[in-house]
N, C-alpha and C positions, 0 to 999 in steps of 0.2 A: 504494500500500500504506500501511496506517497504522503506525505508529512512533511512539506515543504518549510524549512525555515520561514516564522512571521516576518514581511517587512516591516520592520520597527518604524515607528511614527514617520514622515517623511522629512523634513529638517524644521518642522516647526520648534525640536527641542535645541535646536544649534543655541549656543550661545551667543551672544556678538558683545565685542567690546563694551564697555562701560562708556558714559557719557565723557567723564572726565579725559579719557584719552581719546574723545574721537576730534577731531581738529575740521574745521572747514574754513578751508583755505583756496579752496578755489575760487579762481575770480569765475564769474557769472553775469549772463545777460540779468537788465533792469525788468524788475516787477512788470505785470500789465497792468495798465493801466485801469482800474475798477469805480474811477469815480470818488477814491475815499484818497487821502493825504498821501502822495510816491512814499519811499523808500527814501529819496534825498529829498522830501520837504521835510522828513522827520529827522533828516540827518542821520537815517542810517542807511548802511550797504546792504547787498543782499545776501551775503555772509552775515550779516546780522541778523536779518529777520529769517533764514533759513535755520541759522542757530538757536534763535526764537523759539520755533517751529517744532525744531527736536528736542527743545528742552520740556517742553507742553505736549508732546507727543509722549516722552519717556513717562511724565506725570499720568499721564491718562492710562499709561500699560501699566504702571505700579497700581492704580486704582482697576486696573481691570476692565477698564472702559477702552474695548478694542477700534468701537468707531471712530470716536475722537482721536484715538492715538494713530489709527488709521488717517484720518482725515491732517493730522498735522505733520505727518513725515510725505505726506503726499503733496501738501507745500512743501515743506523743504525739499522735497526732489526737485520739484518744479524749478524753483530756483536755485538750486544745487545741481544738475543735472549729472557731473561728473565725478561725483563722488561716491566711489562703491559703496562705502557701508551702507549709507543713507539707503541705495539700492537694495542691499540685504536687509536694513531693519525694516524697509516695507514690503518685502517681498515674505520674509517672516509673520509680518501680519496678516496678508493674504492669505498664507496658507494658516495661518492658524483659525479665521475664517471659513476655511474651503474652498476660496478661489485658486484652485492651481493656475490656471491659462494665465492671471495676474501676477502671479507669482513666479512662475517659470521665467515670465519677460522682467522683470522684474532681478531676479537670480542670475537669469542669463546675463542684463545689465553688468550684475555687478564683480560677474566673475570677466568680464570685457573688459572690466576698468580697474581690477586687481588680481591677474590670471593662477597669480599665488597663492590665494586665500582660499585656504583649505576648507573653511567654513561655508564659505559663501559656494564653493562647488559642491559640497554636501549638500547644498539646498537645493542647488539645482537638479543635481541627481534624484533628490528625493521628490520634484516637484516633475520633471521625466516621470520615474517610475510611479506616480502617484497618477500620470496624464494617460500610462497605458504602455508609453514610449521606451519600456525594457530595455532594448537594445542599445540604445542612447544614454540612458540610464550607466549602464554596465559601463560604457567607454568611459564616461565621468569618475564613477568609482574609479577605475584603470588607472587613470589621470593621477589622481588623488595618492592612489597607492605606488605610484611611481613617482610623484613629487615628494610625500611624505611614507615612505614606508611605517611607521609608529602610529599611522591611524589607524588606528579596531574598526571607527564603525565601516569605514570602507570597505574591511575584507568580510564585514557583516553581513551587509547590503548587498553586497557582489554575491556573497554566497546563498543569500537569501532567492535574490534571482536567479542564478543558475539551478540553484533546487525548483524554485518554480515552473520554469522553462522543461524541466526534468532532465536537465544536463548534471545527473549525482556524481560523476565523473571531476568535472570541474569546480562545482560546490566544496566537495571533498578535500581537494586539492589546495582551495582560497582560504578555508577554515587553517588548512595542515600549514599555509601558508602564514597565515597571523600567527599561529602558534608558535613556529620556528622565529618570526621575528617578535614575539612576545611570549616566551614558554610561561609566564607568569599568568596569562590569561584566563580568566574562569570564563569567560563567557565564549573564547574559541570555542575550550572544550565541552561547553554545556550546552551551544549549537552543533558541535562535531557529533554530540552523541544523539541527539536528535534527530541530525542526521541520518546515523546508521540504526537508530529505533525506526524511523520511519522508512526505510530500506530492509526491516525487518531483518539485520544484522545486530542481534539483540548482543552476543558477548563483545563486540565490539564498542555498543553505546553503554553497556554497563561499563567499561575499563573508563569511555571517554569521561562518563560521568564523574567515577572514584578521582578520577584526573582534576577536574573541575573541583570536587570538593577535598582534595587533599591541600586546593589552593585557598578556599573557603569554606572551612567545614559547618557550618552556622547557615549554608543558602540553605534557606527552603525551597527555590524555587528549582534548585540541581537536585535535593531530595525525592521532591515532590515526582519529578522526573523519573527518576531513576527507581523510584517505587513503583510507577508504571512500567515501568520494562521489567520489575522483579513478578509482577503478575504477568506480563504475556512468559517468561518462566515458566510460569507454574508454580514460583516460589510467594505463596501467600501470604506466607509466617513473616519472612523477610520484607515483603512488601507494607504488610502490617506496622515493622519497626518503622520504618522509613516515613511511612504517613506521620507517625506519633512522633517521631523527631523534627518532622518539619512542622507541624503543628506545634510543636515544646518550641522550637524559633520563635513560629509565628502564627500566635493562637486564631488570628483573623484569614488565613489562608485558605478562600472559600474554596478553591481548587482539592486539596488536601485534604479537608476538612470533608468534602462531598464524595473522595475515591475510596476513602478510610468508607465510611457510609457505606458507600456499595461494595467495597470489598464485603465486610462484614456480613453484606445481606446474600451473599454470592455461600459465602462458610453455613448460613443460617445461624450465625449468632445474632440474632433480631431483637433482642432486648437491648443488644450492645449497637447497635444499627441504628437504633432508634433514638439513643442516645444520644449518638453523634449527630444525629439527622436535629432533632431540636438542638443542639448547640450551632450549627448550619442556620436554620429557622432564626435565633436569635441575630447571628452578625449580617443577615442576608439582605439585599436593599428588597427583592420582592420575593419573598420566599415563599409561592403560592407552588412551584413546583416541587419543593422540599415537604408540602402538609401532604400533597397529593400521594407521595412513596411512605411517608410515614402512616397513611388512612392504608394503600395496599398491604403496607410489613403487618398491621394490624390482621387487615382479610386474609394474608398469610397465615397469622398464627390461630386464628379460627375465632379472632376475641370481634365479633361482629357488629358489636355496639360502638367500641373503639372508632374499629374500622370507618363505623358509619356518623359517628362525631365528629372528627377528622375532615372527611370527606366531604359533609355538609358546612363545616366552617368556611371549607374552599368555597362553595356555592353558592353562599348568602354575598360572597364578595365579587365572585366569577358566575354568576347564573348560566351564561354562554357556553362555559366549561364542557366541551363533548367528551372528551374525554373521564372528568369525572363522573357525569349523568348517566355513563353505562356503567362505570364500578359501583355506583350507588345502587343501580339496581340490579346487579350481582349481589348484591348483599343484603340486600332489602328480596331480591328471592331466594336465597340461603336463610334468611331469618323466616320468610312463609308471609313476609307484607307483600303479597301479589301487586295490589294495588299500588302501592308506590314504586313496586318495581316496574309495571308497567309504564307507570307515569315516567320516570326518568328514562327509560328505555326508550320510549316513543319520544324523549325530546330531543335522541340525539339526531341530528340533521343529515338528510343526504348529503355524500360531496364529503360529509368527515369520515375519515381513517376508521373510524368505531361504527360507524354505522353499517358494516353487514355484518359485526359481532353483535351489536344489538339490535339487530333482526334475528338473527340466529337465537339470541335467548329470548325474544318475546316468543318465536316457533319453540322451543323446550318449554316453558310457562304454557301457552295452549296446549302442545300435547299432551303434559302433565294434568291438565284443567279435562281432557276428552275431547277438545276442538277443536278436530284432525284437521280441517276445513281453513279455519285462521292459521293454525300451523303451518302450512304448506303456502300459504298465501305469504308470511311473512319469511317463511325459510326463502323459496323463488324471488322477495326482493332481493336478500342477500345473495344470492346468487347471481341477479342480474347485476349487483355492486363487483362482485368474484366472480368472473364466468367460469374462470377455470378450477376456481375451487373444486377438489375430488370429496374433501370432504364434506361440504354442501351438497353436493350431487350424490354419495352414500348415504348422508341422511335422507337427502328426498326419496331415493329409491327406496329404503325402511320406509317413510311415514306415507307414500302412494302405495306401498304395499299394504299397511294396514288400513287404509282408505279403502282398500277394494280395489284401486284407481290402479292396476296390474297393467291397462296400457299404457299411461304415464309413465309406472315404473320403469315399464321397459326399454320407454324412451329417454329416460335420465341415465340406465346402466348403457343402453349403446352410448352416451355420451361419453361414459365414464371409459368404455375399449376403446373409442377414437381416441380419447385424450390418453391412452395409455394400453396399446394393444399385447405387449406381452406380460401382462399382470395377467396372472391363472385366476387370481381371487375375482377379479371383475367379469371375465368370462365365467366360473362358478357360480357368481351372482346374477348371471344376465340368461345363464343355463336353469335355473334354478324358476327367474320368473317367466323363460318360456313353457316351463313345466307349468307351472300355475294357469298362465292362457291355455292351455292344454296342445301346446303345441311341443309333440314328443320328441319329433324330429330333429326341432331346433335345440330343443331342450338336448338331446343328447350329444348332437354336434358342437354345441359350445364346451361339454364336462368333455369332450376326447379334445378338445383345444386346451383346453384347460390341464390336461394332464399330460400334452405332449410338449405345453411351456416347464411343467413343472409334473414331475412323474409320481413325486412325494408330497403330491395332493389328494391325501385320504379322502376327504370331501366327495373331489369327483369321482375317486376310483370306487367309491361308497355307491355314489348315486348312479354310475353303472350299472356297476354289481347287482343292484337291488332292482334296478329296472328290469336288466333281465329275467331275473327270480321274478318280481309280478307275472311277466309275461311268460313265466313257465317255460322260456327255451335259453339254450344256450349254458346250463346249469353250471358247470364245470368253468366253464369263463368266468362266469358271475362268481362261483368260490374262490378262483383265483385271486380277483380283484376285490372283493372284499377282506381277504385273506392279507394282502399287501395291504387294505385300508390299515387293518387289524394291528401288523408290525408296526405301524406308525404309531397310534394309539391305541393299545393292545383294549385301555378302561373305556373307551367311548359305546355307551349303551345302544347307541342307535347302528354301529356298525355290526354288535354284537349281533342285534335281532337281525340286519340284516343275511347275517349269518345261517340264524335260527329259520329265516323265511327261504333260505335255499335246500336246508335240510327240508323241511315241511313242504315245499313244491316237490320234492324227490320221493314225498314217504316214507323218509326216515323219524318217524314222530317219537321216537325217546329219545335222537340228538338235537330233535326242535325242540323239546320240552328242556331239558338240560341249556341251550343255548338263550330262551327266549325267558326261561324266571333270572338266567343271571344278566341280560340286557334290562327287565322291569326291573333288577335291584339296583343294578346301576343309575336306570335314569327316572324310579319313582312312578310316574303317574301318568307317565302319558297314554292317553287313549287308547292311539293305537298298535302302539307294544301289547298295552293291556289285552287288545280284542285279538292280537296273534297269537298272544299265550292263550288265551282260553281257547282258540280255534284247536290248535295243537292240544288243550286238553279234551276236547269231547274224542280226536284222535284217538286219546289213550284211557278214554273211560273214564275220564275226572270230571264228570256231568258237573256234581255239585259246583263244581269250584269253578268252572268255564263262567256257568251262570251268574255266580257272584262276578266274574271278572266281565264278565258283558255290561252286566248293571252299572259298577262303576267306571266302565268307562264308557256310558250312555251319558250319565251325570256328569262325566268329565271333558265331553267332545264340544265344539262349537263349530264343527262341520258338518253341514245338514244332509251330505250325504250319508255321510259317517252314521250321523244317528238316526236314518232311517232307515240304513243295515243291521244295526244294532237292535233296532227296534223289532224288524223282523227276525232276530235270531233270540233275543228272549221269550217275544210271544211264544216261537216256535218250541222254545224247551220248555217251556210252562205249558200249554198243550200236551206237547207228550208226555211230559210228567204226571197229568191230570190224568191224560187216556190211559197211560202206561203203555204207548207207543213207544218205537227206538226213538233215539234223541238223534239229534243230528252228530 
């Protein structure tokens, strides 16, 4: 990743001489004439009133009144025209301003009329690079570092550009370069390491760093640094010192202050997270982002009231807040306040980052409520926010399947094989609901896709297997493959009875009996395990017991075919038990 060296302020921070020693002594055309008393009826020059000018200029900067002081060095240039500084001390105020265009002409001036002054070319450099003008920029710095080798900020600047441009080559080299002529340097080395951290040359910005603080042990800001590189590490522990010593500097160090924070929350020491996060909260000029993590660390540790005190402090200040208005109602549906969770849910705006997570949980809120209908209706917005969401589009194929809504379904799982055609699972699933339409064919042709993506897909080798076994051919296939289910998941109850339902098409009804009670203890209750093992018991004489196992899973089926096979094979054993007829 790149991590370009910051260009530091552009020369609004130069210094420029002191009033005492700046001299104006150049002679000068006469004032224009404005209708008020010249220059010689008052008896002065225009080294005088230019002098004037800067002395009322300097007053207005010490009061911080930039217009004025603008406006009074911009006479004095006027009638000073050739005097560089005068040219840097308003070219300085422009850019402190934000006028660069004024400021460059201005710099440009005055490096024209003093080609030596280091300062005055830093300005201009920085008023270049501040225009866009890189390149031009660079040659100034150039300039600068070959008139004066012992300037830092030049091999700063220079390097700052070349990292930007993405020449890390040359960057590298500018820094290595200040350092050789200033091995004394904290800040070569504390951008050299930044450098190779954002180069993802992490032992190399860890040395730069130690470098930098063996010449400053007390920076926070070389700490602060180099604690971030001891986390892309992986060394957390270390990272951890590192925060807490540059914070022991400099207890205000919101950077510092906020990595500690998230390291913390990363370990899940959350009490200690929290901590740091209100002492953050306290020095922070808006610390609406800081209550925001601190309401989550809350909804982390399951303290939901917290959570939602936190979270609504943000809201009464930030109502707008999309962001918080969906954790709100995350947590206001974890607590069972539907109603409010809907409300904040429903306030977050299209067009926000959150908003097809909070459609997504207003669809889990309706489905949970029974109102498959709104469910699906607000899952499909989030979708249309996410089109490629797969997991939006697995929920919708679940909630159109229990809708009934089977051709819906099945046009959300083909979405789901276009967007992803060798996943076995989405072919199983998209096999599964052409089974439900009642279409065999396709139904079987996606579970042989399915298992020739992935051969160790019990699933499909299951739903073979057992296909066959219904249709009573192919028997020896169908045990194969459910055989192979089986080694996969030896415990899976529903592979078991498939099992049992190949012996029982075969007439071997005492190894359907043996295979189909240990698929019911495996998987309990389901229907129609249930109605195989009692089929397989009237096989073997276990009338009583068949009959009881029909009943309940008459009372257990909500397939109306199901229990109207059901229905017909109780009648029929209660009949013949009545007449004393054979039983089926």
């Amino acid at each position: 990743m790149k991590n370009p060296l910051a260009l530091l302020l552009l020369a609004s921070a130069v210094s420029l001489p002191a009033c005492s020693t700046l001299h104006l002594t150049r002679g000068t055309s006469p004032a224009k004439s404005t209708g008020k008393l010249s220059a010689e009826q008052l008896g002065l020059t225009s080294d005088d009133l230019a002098l004037a000018h800067f002395l009322k200029g300097e007053v207005a900067m010490r009061n911080a009144d930039y217009a004025v002081a603008t406006s009074e060095f911009e006479a004095a240039v006027e009638l000073d025209p050739g005097e560089p500084r005068l040219r840097a001390r308003l070219a300085n105020l422009y850019v402190r301003q934000g006028d660069l265009s004024r400021g460059y002409e201005q710099a440009s001036a005055a490096v024209a009329g003093d080609p030596d002054d280091i300062q005055s070319r830093l300005l201009l450099a920085g008023t270049l690079a501040g225009l866009g003008r890189e390149s031009e920029a660079a040659v100034q710095y150039g300039e600068i570092i070959e008139r004066d080798p012992g300037t830092p900020e030049a091999y700063l600047f220079l390097a700052a550009l070349s990292s930007k441009s993405g020449n890390d080559a040359v960057a590298t080299a500018t820094l290595e370069q200040l350092i050789e002529a200033n091995p004394n340097s904290v800040m070569g080395y504390y951008y050299l390491g930044r450098l190779h951290a954002g180069a993802g040359r992490l032992d190399e910005a860890e040395r730069s760093f130690n470098e930098a603080l063996k010449r400053n042990p007390r920076s926070a800001l070389v700490m602060t640094d180099l604690a971030l590189v001891e986390e892309m590490k992986q060394q957390p522990e270390k990272a951890g010192a590192l925060y807490r010593k540059a914070l022991a500097a400099d207890p205000e160090n919101v950077v510092a202050r906020n990595r500690l924070a998230s390291l913390l929350v990363g370990q899940k020491r959350l009490d200690e997270a929290i901590a740091e996060f209100r002492e953050l909260e306290r020095i922070e000029a808006d610390p609406t982002e800081t209550r925001v993590k601190i309401g989550l660390i809350y909804l982390e540790k399951g303290d939901l009231d917290r959570a939602s005190t936190e979270l609504s402090l943000v809201l009464s200040t930030d109502p707008d807040n999309a962001r918080v208005r969906y954790y709100l109602g995350v947590v206001f549906s974890e607590t069972g306040e539907l109603a409010r969770a809907r409300e904040n849910l429903s306030a977050v705006p299209a067009g926000s980052p959150f908003h097809p997570d909070a459609q997504l949980q207003l669809a889990y809120l309706a489905q949970t409520e029974g109102n498959l209908s709104a469910a699906s209706e607000h899952a499909s917005a989030a979708l249309k926010a996410r089109p490629g969401s797969t997991s939006i589009i697995e929920f919708l194929v679940s909630l159109e399947r229990d809708r009934k809504q089977i051709k819906s379904a099945i046009g959300y799982a083909q979405r789901l094989v276009e967007i992803d055609p060798g996943n076995d699972r989405y072919r199983f699933m998209l096999g599964a609901l052409y089974n439900d339409a009642g279409d065999r064919a396709a139904a079987l042709d996606e579970m042989r896709r399915a298992i020739e993506i992935n051969p160790q897909n019990a699933a499909a080798l299951n739903y073979l297997g057992y296909s066959l076994a219904e249709e009573g051919r192919d028997l020896d296939e169908a045990e194969r493959m459910i055989r192979r289910a089986l080694a996969i998941d030896p415990n899976d109850g529903f592979y078991v009875d498939s099992l049992g339902w190949v012996y029982y098409q075969r007439g071997q009804y005492t190894e359907a009996v043996e295979e189909l009670e240990r698929a019911v203890e495996l998987t309990g209750d389901d229907p129609t395990i249930t109605e195989h093992l009692a089929d397989a018991y009237t096989q073997v004489g276990r009338e009583l017991e068949a009959l009881r196992l029909y009943r309940a899973a008459l009372r257990r089926t909500e397939d109306s075919a199901q229990r109207a096979r059901l229905e017909d094979k109780v009648r029929a054993m209660e009949r013949a038990d009545k007449s004393g007829a054979p039983r089926l």
